[in-house]
N, C-alpha and C positions, 0 to 999 in steps of 0.2 A: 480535637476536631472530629467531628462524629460525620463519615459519610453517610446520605439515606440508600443506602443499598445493601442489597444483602448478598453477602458472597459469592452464594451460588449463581446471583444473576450473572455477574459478571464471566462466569464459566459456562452460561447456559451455549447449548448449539451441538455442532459436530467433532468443532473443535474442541476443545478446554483446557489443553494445556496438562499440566502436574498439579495444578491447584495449588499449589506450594507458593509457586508469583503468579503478576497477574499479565497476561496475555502479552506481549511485543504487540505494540502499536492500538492497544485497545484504551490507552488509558494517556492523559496530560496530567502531567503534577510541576509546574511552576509559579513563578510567583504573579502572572498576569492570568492563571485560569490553571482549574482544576477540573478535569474529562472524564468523563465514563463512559466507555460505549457500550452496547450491550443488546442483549433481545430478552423479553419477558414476554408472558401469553400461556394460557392453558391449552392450548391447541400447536400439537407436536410440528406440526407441518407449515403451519401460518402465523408468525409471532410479529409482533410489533419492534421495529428497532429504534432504539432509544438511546439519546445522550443527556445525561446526567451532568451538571455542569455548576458552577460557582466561579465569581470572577471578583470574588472579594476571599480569598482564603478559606472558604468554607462555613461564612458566617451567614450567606443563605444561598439554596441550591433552587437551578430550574430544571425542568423538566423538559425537555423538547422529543417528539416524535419524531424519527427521519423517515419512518415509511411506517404503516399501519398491517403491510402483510409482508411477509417475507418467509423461506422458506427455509430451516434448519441452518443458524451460519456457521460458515466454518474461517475464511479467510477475514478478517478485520481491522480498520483502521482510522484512527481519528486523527486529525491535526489540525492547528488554525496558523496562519500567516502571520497575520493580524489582529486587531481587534474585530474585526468584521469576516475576513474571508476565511472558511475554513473547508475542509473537507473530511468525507465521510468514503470508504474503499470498501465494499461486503462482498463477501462471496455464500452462496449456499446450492442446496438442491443437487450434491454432487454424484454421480455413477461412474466407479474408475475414474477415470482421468479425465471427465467433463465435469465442467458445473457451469454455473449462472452467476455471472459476477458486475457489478454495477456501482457507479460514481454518484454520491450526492453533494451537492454545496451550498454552501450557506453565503449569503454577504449582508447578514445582520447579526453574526455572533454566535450565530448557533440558533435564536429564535425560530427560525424558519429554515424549512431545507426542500431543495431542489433537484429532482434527479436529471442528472444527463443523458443524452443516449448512447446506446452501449456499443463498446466496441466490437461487437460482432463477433470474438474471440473466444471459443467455450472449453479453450485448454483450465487448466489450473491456474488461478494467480501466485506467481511469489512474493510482489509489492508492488507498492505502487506511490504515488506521489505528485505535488502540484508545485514547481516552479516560481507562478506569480497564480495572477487570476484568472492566465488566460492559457497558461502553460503547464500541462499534467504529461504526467508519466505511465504508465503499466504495463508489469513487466510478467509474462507467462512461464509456465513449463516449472516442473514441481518434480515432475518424475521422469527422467530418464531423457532430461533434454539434449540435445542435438547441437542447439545452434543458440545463440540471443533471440529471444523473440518481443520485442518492445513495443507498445503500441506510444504515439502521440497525440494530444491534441494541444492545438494552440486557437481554438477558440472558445476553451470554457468547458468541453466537453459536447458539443453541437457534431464536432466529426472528430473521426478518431482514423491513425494510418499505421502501417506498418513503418517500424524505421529499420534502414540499412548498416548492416554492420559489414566493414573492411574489413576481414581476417584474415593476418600472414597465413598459408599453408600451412606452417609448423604448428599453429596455435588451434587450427579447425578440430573441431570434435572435444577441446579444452576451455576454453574460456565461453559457458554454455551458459550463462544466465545473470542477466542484466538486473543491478542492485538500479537503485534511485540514481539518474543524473544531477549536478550540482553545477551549479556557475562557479567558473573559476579562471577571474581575470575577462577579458573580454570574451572568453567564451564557455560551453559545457562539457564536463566532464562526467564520465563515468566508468565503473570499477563492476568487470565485469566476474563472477566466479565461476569456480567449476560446477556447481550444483551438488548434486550430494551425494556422489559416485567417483569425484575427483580425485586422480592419484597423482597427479603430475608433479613433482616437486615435494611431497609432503600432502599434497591437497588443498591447501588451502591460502597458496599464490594465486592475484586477482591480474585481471588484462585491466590495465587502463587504455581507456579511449575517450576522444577528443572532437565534438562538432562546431563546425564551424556555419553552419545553417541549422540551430535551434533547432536540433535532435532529429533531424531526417536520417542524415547519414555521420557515421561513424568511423573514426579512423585509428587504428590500433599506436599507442603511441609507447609504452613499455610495460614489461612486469611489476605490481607492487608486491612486496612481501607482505606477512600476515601484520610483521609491528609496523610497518607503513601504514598501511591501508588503517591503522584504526585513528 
């Protein structure tokens, strides 16, 4: 299987990784679709971002534009739900500890993509993520975070809010940065880390926490170890 891309695309931006693999969360390799996210463009500052894609094994590939300008990226991320719904996560334009970061989606496969409006939030993204179609995640603070700082929407990306996190006293200034929440059981979960500063334990013990109103607030429910949590 021959992908039409050329390596360095998939490296172009702020970020790039080791070149060695290729990005966390910039690429889908299964057997309902094959992903590439990426930016190309001769112009340093305003490049095209682009998903690259096949949904037959690689036996022919589409081309889809998600935005026409965008600006050096560095955070990225691709996924689809579905056959239809999928999402696109970018971040770029970064100075220290700000950047510009923004949600696109699709609900035809990836043909066409949509941007949302932004959450208002010009920290640094760590991840981010979509639930159903109407439920996304994004999760800030990269460097020297403090606290969880999670944003939500539950209508597609139209408004976005801060969510509450319950943290025992003991646990404050530790359990500093919210991975992707997950349904589990009648409600959501999520596994919160130290961020990348964390010594407690080894460093790399997560908080699990538990909402019982689709991700507003958060309530601290126990430690997981590092072979739990995977």
């Amino acid at each position: 299987m021959r992908v039409p891309l050329e390596t360095d695309q998939l490296f172009d931006g702020e970020y790039n990784g080791n070149k060695q693999q290729l990005i966390d969360g910039s690429y889908i390799l299964n057997e309902n679709r094959l992903a590439f996210l990426y930016s190309e463009g001769p112009n340093w500052d305003s490049k095209k971002i682009v998903v690259t894609y096949s949904i037959n094994q690689g036996k022919t590939w589409e081309h889809t534009v998600v935005t026409d300008s965008f600006p050096p990226i560095r955070f990225r991320k691709v996924d689809f739900l579905n056959n239809h719904f999928g999402y696109v996560i970018i971040s770029g334009d970064r100075t220290m500890s700000q950047e510009f970061s923004t949600v696109f989606l699709t609900n035809d496969g990836g043909k066409s993509w949509t941007e949302t409006n932004h959450s208002g939030n010009t920290r640094l993204i760590s991840d981010g993520g979509f639930i159903d179609e109407s439920l996304g995640f994004l999760s800030f603070g990269t460097i020297n975070p403090e606290e969880p700082d999670l944003y939500l929407t539950k209508d597609g990306g139209q408004s976005w809010e801060s969510a509450v996190f319950r943290i025992p006293d003991e646990y404050q200034h530790i359990f500093v940065s919210a991975e992707i929440p997950f349904k589990e059981g009648n409600h959501l979960a999520v596994l919160v880390n130290q961020g990348p500063n964390g010594d407690y334990d080894g460093g790399k013990v997560k908080g699990k926490f538990t909402s019982e109103d689709n991700g507003n607030t958060w309530d601290f429910v126990e430690e997981v170890k590092p072979n739990e949590a995977e």
